[in-house]
N, C-alpha and C positions, 0 to 999 in steps of 0.2 A: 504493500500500500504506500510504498515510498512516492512523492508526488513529485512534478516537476521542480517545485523549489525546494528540493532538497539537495543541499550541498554534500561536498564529498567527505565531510567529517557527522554526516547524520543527520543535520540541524533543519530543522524547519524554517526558511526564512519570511512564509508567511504561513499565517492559521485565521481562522474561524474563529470567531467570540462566540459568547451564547447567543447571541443578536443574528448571527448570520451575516455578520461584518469581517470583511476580510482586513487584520492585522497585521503588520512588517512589525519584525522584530528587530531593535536597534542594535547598529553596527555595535557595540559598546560591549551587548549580551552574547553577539556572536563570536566577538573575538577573546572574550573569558571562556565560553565554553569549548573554542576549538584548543586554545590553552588547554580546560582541561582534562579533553578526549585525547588532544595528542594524534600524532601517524603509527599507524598500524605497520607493520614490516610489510616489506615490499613480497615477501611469497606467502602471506596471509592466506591468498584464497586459494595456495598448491598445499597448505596446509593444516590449514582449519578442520574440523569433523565434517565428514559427507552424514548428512542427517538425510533420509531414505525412506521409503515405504519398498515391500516387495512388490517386483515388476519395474522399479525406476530403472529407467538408463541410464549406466554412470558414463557410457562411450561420450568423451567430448567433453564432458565437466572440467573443470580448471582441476591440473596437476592430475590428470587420468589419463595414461596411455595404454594401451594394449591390455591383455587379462593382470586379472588382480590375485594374486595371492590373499586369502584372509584366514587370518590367524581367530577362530571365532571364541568368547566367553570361557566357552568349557576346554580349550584349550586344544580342541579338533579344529585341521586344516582345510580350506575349500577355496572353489577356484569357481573367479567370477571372469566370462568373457567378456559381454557389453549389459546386461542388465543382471540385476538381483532378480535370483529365483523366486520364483511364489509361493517355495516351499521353504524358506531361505527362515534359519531360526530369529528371531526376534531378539534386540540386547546392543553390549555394546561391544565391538570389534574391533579389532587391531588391521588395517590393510595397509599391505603393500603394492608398486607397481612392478613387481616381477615375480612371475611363475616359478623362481626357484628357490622364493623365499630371503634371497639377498638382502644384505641392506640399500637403504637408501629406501624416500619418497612413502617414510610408512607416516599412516593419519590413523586418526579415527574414525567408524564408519558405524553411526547408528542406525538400529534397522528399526522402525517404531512401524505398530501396526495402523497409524494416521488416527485412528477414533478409540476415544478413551470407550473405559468399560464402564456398559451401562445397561442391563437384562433387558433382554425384547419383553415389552410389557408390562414391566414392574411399574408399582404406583404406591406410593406410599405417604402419610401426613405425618409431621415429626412437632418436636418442640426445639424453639432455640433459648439457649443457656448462654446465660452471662456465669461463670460457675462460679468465680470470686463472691457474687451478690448472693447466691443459692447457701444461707449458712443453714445448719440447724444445731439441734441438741447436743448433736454428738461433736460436729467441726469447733475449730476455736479461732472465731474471731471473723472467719472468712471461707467462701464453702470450698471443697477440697474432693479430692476423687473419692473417698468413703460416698459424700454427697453426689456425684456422679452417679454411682452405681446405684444407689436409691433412687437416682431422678430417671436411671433406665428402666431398673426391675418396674414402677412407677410407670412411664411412658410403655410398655408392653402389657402391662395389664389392662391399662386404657386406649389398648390398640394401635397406638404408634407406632409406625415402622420406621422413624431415625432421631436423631439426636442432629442439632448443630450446635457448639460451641466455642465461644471465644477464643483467641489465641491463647497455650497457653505453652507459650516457649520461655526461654531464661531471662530472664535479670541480672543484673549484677546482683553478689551475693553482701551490698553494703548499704550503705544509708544516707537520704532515703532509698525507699525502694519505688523505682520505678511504677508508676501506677497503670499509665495507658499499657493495653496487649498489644496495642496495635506500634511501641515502640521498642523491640527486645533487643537484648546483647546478643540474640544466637536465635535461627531459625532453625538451628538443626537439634537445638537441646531447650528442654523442659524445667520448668521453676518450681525447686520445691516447695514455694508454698502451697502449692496444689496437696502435698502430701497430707494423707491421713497418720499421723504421728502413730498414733495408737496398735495402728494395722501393721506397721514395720516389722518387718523379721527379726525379732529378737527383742522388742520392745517391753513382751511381757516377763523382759529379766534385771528390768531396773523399776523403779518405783519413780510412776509418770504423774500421782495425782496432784501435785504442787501444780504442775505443769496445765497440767487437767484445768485445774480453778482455776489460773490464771486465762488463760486461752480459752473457756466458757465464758468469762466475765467481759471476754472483749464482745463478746455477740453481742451484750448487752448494750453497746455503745450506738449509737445514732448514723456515725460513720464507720467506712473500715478502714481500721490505720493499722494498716501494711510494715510498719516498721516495727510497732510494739508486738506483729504478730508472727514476724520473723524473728527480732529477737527469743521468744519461745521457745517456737520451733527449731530454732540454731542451734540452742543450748539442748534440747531434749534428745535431736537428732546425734549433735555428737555425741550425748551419755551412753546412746543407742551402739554407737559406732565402737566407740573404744571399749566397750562391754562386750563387744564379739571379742575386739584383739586381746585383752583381756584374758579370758576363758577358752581360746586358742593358744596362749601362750602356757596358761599355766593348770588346764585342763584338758581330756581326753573326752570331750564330750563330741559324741556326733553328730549332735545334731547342729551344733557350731561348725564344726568343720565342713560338714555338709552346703552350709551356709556360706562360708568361706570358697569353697571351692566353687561354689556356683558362680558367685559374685566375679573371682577370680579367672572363672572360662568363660563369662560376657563381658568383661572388662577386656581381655585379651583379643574377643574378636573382635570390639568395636573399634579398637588399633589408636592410632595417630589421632585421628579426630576428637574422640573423647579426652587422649591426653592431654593434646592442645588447649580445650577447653577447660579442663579443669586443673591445667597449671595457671587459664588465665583468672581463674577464679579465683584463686589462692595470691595472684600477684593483686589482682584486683583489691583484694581485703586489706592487702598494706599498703598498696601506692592510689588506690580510686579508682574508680570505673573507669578513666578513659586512659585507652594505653599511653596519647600523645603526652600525658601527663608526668607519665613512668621515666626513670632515668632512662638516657639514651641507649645502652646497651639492651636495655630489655623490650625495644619499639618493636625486632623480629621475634616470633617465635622457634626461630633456625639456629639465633642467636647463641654463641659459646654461654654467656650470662643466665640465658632463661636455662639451659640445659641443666648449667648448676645450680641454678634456685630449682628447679626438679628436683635433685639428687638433694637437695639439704631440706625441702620441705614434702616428702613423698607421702608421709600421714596424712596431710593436710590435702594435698593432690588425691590421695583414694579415697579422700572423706568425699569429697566433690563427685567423684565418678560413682562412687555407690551411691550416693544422693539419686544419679540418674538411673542407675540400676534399680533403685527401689521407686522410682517414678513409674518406669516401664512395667515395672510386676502390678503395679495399682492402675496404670490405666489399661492392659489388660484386662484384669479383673472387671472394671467398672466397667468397661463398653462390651464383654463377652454379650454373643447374641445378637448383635444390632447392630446395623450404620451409626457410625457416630463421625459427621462429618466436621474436621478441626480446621479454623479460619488461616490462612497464612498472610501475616503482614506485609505490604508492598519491598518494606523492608526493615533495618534494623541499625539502630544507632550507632553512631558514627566513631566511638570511643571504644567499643564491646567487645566480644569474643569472633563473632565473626567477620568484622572491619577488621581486626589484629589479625587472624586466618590469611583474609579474603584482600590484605592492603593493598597490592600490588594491581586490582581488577575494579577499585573502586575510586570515581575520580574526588580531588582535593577541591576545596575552595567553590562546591554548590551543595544543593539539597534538592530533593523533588519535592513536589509539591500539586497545585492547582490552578490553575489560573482564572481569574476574573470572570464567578457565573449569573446567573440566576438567584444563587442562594446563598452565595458568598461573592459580593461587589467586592472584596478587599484580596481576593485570590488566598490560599493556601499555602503554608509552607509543614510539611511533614518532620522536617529534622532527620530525614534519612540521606547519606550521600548514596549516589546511583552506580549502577556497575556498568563500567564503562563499555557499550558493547561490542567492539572488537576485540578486548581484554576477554572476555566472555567465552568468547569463540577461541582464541589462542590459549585458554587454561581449558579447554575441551567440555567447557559448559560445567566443570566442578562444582561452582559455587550455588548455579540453578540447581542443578540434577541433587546435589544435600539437600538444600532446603524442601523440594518437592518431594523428596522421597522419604524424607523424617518427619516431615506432617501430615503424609496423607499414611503411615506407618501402622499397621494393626489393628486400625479404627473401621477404615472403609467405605472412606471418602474425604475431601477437599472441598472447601471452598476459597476460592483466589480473591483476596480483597483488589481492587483496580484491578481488576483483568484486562484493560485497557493498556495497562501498562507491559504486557507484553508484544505492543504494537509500536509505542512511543510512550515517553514518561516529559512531565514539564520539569524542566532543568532549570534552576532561579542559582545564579550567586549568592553566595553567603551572606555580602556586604550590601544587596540589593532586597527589592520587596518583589511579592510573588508575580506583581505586575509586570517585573522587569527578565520574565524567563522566556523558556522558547521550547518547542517539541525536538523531543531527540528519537531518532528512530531505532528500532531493533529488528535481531532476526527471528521476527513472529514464527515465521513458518517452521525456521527449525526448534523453537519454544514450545509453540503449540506438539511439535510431533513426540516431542521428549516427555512431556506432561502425559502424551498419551501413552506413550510407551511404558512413563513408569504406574501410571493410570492401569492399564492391564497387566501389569505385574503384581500391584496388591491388588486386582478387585476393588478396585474404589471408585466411587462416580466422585465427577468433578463439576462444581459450580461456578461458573465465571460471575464476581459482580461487576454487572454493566452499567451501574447505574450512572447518572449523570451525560457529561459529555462523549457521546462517541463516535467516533468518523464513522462515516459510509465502511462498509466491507467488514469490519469486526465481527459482527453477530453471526456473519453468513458465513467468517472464518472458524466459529464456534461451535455450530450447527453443525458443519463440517468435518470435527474432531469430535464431535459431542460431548461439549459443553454446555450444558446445561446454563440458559439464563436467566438472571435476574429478575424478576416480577413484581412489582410494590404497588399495591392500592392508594397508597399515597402518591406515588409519581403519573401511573399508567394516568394516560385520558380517554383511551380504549377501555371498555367495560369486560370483566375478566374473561366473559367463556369468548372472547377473541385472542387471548393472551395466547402463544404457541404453548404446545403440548409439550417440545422439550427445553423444558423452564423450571426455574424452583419459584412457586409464588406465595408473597407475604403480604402481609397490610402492612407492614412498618419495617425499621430496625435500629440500628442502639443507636444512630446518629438522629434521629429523628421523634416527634414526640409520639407518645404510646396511644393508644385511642384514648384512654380515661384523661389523661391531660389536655387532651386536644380537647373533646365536647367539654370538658367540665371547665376551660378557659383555665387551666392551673399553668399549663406550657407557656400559653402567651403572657400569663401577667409576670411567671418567671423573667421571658425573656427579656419582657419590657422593664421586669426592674433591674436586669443587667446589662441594657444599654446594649443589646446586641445587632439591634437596627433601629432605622428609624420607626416611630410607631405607628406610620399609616400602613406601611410595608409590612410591618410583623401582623396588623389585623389582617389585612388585605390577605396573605400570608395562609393564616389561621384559618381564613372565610373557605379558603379557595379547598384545604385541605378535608375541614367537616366537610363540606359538600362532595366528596369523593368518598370520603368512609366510611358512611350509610346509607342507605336507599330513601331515596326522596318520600317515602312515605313514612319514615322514622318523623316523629314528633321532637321538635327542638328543642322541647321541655323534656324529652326522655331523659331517664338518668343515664350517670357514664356507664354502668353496666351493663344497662341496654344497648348502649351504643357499639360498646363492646362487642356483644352476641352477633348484633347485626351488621358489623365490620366482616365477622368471620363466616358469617352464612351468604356475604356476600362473595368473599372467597373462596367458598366451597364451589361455587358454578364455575370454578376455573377450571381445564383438563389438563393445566399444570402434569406432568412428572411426580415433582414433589410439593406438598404445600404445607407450610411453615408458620408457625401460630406461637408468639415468643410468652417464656413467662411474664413478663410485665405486665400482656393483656391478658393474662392466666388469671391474674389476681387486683388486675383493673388499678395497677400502679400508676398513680399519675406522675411518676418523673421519668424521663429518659434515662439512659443511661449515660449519653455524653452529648453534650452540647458543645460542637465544635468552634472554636476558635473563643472560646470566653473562660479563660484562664481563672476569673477568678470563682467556678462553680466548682463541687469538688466532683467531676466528672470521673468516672470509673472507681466511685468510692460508697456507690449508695445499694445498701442491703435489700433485699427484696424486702416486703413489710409481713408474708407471709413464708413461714418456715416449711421445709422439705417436709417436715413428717405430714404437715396439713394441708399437701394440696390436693390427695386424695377426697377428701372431705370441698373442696372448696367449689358453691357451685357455679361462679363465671368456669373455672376447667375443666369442669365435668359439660359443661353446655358445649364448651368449645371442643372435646372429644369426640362430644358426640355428634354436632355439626361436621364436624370432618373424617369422621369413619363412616357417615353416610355419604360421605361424597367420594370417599376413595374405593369405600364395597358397597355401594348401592345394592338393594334388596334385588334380588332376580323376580320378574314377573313373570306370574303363572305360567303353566303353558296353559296353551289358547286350545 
């Protein structure tokens, strides 16, 4: 979808507003960001990954002459003459351009089978989880995969067939703690605040109830503060941790070693990567979250310096990595039985674990962002820097292929927040405002083919969010892979049963207000007492929204709950794929979860007001079940 004014370092020199105004973007932004893409090397495209479906012709492709030698996955040899077989195994390959295996001219060559995995026929209505917000009895302070697994056993009994939830990839492990999901240190690794303390392998060998009282009494609080609830958990986890080495050191107990040795044959296969990650957790704790910050020796992870901060702090380093090993056994557990499809951030902060990884693929001195729409006049800035993407393509797509394959991982599905963004992302300088960016392009096609490829390796359906701005040709590129897209009864101006069939559709979601705020005027007075627009715009706004999220024959006077119901029964006439009904309107919450770009609300900090053990009982969930298991199994009529 690359357009005519796209120059030879990616950039868009002209775009589209929300207006349908064609923009130049100034000399000033072009020449900072071709700074900071940079020239690609000159045999880039004799050696980049051939990214492939079976059947493609590789005869003539740049850096392909004559048959191909390919060294494939499992370590079996085969010989391509001008196209990939149809029989031709799927994954990723090693080729050469000579028949005898020689060196010289070897690439990668991935074979993806073009359309992610997605059951002929399948149709199912899920709930989406903020999980942080989901506390109960048992969690402390904030809800945690124990609370998962309740809100699945939960969603199956009332007939749901998926789960969607927030991001919930790592943090730094210091303070404060990062609050947005949508800004991690690591897409490829998991925050133990999620952890159920209690449920830990080996927990029932120290004495937790201190720990217990304290981390119940945070529920009790109005907010969830993330910091006092990590401290807890910090201190209980390690009593946790050194209580195996402990009892391995100075006992014959098996069922410790057993333990030990587990931990020790999944710590082993997840190799380099997890190490990486949890030496930079450990350096994190003494020097701060952002590496740039860290003495000079320690900016590489390749580094002589970090090697020996391994070797002097190795405790500490396998506190971290079984941190993630016992993350993986609990989310496991909690999602067994069901889609549970996990949100993946466009990206991740710019100081973390994967920026330190990933430094070399990620450019310096911008951030992505948004630019000047409809619903934001002031443009968006994210605070993620972008990967630069010919760097992308020359580290053989490494940085994509983690993060897609560690969150769509055992669960069963994916959802892509800016799915947009593997078309083009808006690139804004540091020193500038989001007005001052410009579109940078990428290699969609071989993005989208990777997604699918690793999309049919776990079994998991994929969700593009489309929402907002999106060029011509994106949807029809999604369609195409199947991807699944986005559907909002807040956005749509089509009424649902026109919405396409392969789509996930919702009335709302976390950026946006919930039904119960919306009718009940709680959203709009929010927002107009935090100055987040002007207030003919925000009613205006507000007007435009009621009038989409119930049927013109709801009574204005109806309460929120009503309004609720009939949000969702409006929804049900979708033939959606998947349809999606979050808790907030489960229990007729009138606040969102994030109000974007207004700093001073405490966005991704507000508890649900109804706890896990009682949403069985609750009846907005039960009406909303029930509305939507009659629209996903509608009753068979008689035979005639």
């Amino acid at each position: 979808m690359t357009s005519a004014s796209t120059d030879a370092w990616g950039i868009d020199l002209h775009w589209m507003d929300a207006h349908e105004v064609e923009q130049s973007v100034a000399e000033p932004t072009v020449e900072a960001l071709r700074s900071a893409i940079g020239q690609p090397p000159a045999d880039l495209e004799q050696t980049a990954p051939l990214v492939v479906r079976p059947g493609a012709v590789l005869e003539g492709l740049p850096g392909i002459s004559g048959p191909l030698h390919v060294i494939c996955e499992d370590g079996s040899s085969r010989r391509i003459e001008r196209a990939v077989p149809a029989d031709f195994p799927l994954g990723y390959h090693r080729v050469r351009a000579s028949d005898d295996g020689g060196s010289g001219g070897e690439r990668m060559l991935i074979v993806s089978p073009g359309r992610c995995w997605l059951p002929e026929g399948w149709r199912a209505w899920g709930w989406t989880v903020q999980l942080y917000a989901a506390r109960s009895e048992s969690s402390w302070g904030i809800g945690d995969l124990g609370d998962l697994q309740a809100l699945r056993e939960w969603a199956q009994e009332v007939g749901a067939g998926f789960l969607l939830v927030n991001p919930l990839h790592a943090v730094a492990p210091t303070y404060p703690q990062e609050p947005s999901p949508y800004l991690p240190a690591s897409r490829r690794f998991r925050n133990p605040l999620y952890l159920r303390v209690g449920a830990v392998a080996g927990a029932e060998r120290i004495d937790l109830s201190a720990a217990k009282e304290a981390g119940r009494a945070l529920s009790e609080l109005p907010l969830i503060d993330r910091d006092a609830v990590w401290r807890i958990k910090r201190e209980a986890l390690q009593q946790i941790f050194d209580a195996a080495d402990e009892e391995d050191q100075g006992t014959d107990d098996g069922d410790a070693g057993d333990r030990d040795a587990a931990f020790a044959q999944w710590r082993a296969a997840a190799g380099q990567p997890l190490e990486e990650f949890a030496t930079w957790c450990a350096l994190a704790e003494d020097f701060g979250l952002d590496f740039h910050d860290w003495p000079a020796d320690l900016h590489r992870p390749d580094s002589a310096a970090v090697a020996r901060f391994r070797a002097d702090h190795e405790p500490r380093i396998a506190f971290h990595a079984w941190l993630q090993w016992a993350l993986e056994q609990q989310l496991i557990t909690a999602t067994a039985g069901m889609t549970v499809l996990q949100d993946l951030p466009i990206g991740v902060g710019g100081g973390g674990a994967d920026a330190w990884a990933w430094q070399d693929q990620l450019a310096g001195g911008v951030r992505i962002g948004a630019p000047p729409d409809l619903f934001n006049a002031r443009g968006q800035n994210w605070g993620s820097p972008p990967l630069i993407p010919w760097r992308m393509r020359a580290a053989e797509y490494a940085a994509f292929i983690a993060a897609i394959r560690a969150t769509m991982a055992a669960t069963g599905g994916l959802r892509i927040d800016h799915v947009m963004g593997l078309f083009r992302l808006w690139w804004l300088p540091t020193d500038g405002s989001p007005v001052d960016g410009a579109y940078v392009r990428y290699p969609s096609a071989d993005l989208l083919n990777i997604v699918a490829l690793e999309s049919h390796r776990a079994q998991a359906i994929v969700v593009g969010e489309d929402l907002g701005t999106v060029e011509p040709g994106v949807r029809e590129a999604m369609a195409e892979h199947a991807i699944l897209s986005y559907k909002l009864l807040l956005f749509e101006t089509d009424a649902p049963e026109r919405w396409p069939a392969q789509s996930m559709a919702a009335v709302t979601t976390h950026d946006l207000p919930t039904v119960a705020g919306l009718w009940s005027g709680a959203d709009l007075a929010e927002q107009l007492s935090l100055g987040s627009g002007t207030e003919q715009s925000l009613i205006d706004g507000a007007d435009e929204l009621r009038a989409r999220v119930a049927p013109p024959e709801l009574d204005a006077n109806a309460s929120p709950q009503a309004a609720v119901e009939a949000a969702y029964q409006l929804l049900a006439r979708s033939d959606a794929t998947l349809l999606s009904a979050t808790l907030e309107d489960a229990v007729a919450d009138q606040r969102r979860p994030n109000m974007p770009g207004v700093s001073a609300r405490p966005n991704w900090a507000l508890p649900m007001p109804v706890r896990v053990e009682d949403l069985a009982a609750h009846p907005i969930a039960t009406a909303i079940a029930r509305t939507l298991n009659a629209a996903v199994n509608p009753p068979h009529s008689p035979t005639q």
